[in-house]
C-alpha positions in Angstrom: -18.0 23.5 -19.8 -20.2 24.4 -22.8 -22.0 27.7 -22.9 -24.4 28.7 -24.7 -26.6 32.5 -25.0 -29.5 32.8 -26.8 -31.0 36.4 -27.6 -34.9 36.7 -27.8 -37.5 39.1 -28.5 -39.3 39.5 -24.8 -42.6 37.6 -24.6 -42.1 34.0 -24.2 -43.4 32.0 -21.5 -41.7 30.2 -18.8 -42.5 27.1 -20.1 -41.1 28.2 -23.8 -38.1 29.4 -22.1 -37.8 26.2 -19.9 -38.4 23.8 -23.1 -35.8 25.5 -25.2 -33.3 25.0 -22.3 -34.1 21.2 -22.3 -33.6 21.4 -26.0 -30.4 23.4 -26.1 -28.5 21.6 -23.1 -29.5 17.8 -25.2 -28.2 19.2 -28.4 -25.3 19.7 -27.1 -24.2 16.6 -25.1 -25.4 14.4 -28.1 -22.8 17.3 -30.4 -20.5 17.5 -28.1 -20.2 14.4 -25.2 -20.3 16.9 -22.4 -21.9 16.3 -19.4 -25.2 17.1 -18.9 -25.0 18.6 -16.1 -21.4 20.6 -17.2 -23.9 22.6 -20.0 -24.8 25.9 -19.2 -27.9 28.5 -20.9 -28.5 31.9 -21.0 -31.1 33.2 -22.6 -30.8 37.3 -22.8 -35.0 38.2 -22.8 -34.6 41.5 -24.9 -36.6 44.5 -24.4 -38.3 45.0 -27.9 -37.8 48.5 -27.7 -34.0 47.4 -27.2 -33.6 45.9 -30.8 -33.1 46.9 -34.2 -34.6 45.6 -37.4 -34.2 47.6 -40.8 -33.8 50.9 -38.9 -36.4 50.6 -36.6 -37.1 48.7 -33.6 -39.0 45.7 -33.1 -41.6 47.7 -30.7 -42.4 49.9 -33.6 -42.4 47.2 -36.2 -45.1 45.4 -34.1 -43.1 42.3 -33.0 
């Protein structure tokens, strides 16, 4: 069963979040030949206060 996480910056949309799902899970039957329905997503939303770019977090970096 393929798994895959994907870390973002808080902020996207449902929709974003439902569309990169799509995109993921088809990427990897057509990499892979798993079954569709075997492929699993999880996207960690991140607090922006919660990650570090440079020293600083993304909050205070204004992203």
């Amino acid at each position: 069963m393929p798994f895959a996480q994907i870390y973002l910056l808080e902020g996207r949309t449902e929709e974003q979040k439902r569309a990169l799902i799509e995109k993921v899970t088809q990427a990897i039957v057509e990499a892979v030949g798993a079954p569709q329905q075997n492929v699993r997503v999880w996207i960690h939303d991140m607090p922006k206060e919660n990650w570090g770019i440079g020293g600083q977090t993304a909050k205070d970096l204004g992203r």
